[in-house]
C-alpha positions as CSV (number, residue, x, y, z in Angstrom):
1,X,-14.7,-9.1,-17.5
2,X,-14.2,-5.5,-16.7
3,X,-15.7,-4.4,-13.8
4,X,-15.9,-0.5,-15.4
5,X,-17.1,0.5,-19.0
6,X,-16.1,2.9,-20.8
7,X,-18.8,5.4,-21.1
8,X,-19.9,4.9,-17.5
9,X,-19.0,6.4,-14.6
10,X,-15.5,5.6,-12.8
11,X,-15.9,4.6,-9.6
12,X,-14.9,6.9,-6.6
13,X,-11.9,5.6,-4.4
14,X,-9.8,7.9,-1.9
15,X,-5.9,6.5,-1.5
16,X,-3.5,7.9,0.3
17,X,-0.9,9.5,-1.7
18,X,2.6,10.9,-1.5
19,X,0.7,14.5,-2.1
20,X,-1.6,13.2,0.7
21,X,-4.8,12.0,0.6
22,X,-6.7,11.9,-2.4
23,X,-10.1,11.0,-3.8
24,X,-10.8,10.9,-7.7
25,X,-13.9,13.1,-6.7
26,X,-11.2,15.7,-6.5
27,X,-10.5,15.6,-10.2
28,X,-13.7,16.7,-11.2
29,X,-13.4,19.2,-13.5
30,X,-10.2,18.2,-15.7
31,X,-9.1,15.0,-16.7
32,X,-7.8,11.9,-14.9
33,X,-5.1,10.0,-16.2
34,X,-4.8,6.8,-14.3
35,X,-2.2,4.2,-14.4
36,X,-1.6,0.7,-12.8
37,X,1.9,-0.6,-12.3
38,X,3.2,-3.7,-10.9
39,X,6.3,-2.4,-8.5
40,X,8.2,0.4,-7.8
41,X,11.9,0.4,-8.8
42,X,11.5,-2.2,-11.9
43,X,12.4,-1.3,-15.5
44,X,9.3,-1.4,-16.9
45,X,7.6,0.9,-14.1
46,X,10.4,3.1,-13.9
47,X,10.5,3.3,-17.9
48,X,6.3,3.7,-17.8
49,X,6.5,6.7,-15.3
50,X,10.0,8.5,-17.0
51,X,7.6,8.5,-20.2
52,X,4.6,9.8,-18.2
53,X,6.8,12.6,-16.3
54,X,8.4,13.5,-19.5
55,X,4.9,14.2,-21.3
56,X,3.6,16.0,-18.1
57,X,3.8,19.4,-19.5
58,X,1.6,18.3,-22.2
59,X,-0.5,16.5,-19.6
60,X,-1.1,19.6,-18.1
61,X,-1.5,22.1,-20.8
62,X,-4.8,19.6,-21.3
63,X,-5.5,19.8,-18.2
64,X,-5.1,16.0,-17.5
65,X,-3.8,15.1,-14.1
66,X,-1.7,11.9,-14.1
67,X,-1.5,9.3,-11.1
68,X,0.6,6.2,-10.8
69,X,-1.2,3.2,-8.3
70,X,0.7,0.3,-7.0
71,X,0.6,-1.6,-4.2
72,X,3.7,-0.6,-3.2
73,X,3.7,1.4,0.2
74,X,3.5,5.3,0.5
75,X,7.2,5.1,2.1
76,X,8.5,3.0,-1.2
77,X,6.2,5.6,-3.2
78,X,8.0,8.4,-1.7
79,X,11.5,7.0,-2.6
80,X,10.7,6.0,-6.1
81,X,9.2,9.4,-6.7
82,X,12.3,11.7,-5.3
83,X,14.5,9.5,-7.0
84,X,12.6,9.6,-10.6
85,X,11.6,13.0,-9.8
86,X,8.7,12.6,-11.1
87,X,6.0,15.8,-11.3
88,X,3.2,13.8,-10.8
89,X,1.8,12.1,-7.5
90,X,1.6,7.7,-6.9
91,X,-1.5,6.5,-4.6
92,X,0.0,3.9,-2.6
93,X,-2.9,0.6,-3.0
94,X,-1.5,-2.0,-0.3
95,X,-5.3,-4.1,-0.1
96,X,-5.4,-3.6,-3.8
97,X,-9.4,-2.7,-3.3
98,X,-9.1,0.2,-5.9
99,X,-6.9,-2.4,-8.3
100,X,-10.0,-4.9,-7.4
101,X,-12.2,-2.0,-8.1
102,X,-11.1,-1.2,-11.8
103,X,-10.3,-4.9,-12.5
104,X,-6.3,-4.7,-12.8
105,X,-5.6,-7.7,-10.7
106,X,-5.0,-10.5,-13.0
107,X,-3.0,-14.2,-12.6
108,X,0.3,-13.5,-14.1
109,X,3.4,-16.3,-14.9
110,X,6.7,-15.5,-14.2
111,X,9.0,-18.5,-13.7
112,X,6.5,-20.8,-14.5
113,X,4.8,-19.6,-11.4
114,X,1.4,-18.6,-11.9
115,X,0.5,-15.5,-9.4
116,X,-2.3,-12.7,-8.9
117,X,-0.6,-8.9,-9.4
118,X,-1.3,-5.8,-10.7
119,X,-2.1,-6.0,-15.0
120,X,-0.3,-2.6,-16.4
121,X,-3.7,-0.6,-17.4
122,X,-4.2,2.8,-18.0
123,X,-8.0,4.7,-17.6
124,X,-8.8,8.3,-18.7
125,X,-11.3,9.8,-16.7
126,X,-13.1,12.7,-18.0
127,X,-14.4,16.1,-16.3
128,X,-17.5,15.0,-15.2
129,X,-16.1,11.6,-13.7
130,X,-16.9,9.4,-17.0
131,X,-14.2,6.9,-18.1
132,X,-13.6,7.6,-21.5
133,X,-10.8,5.5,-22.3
134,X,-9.0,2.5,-20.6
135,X,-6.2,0.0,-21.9
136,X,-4.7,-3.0,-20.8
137,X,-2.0,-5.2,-21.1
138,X,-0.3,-2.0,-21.9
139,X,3.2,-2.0,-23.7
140,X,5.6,0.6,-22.1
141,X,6.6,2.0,-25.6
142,X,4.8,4.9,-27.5
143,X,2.3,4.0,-24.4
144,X,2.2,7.7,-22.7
145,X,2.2,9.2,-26.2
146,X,-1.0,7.2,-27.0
147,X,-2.7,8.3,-23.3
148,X,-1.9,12.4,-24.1
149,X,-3.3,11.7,-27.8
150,X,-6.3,10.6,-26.0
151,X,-6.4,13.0,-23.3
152,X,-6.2,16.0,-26.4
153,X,-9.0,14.2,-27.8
154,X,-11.6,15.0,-25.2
């Protein structure tokens, strides 16, 4: 069960960033785009945020700011974003309380292991700090395409 509705208000967090510090009080105004990845560096995180950088003029024109949150560390962050160049800025998450905090920490299977990581999720905030649209589970493919549709919507 989600711990955040759509329709409600997002709850505040401040993470520390490889733009610096940041709070999603600071958004207020525009639009928040935020999405959950597992790991830096993995194909389908590098794949999720190459499709989120290459729609970021869009982003922008619609005055949506985009974040990536992992709990990969700001120094693995800052790597990952030089290297994808990507236009946007990653909140590094290493307790996880903001992935505890909008419910993206889920038991996952990979080797017939069962484990607790980070759920790919996406959540559009609005201008006056409402969450207006969240998914889950979220496919990679036509998945950034589906956030700006969203965004344009507002």
């Amino acid at each position: 069960m989600s711990k955040i509705d759509v329709g409600n208000k997002a709850p505040n967090f401040t993470l520390d960033g490889t733009g610096g510090s940041w709070s999603l009080s600071d958004g207020a105004g525009g639009a928040v785009v935020l999405y959950f990845y597992p790991r830096d560096n993995t194909p389908g995180c590098t794949q999720e945020g190459a499709d989120f950088a290459a729609a970021h003029a869009q982003f922008k024109r619609a005055k949506a700011t985009i974040f990536g949150i992992s709990a990969d560390s700001l120094a693995a962050h800052e790597k990952f974003k030089q290297k994808m160049a990507f236009p946007f800025e990653l909140l590094s998450d290493p307790d996880k309380k903001v992935c505890k905090l909008y419910d993206v920490i889920q038991e996952k299977s990979m080797y017939g292991k069962k484990f607790l990581g980070i759920e790919r999720s996406t959540f559009v905030i609005d201008g006056k700090g409402v969450l207006r649209n969240e998914w889950r589970k979220v496919k990679v493919n036509g998945h950034a395409a589906a956030v700006l549709a969203a965004v344009k919507a507002l």
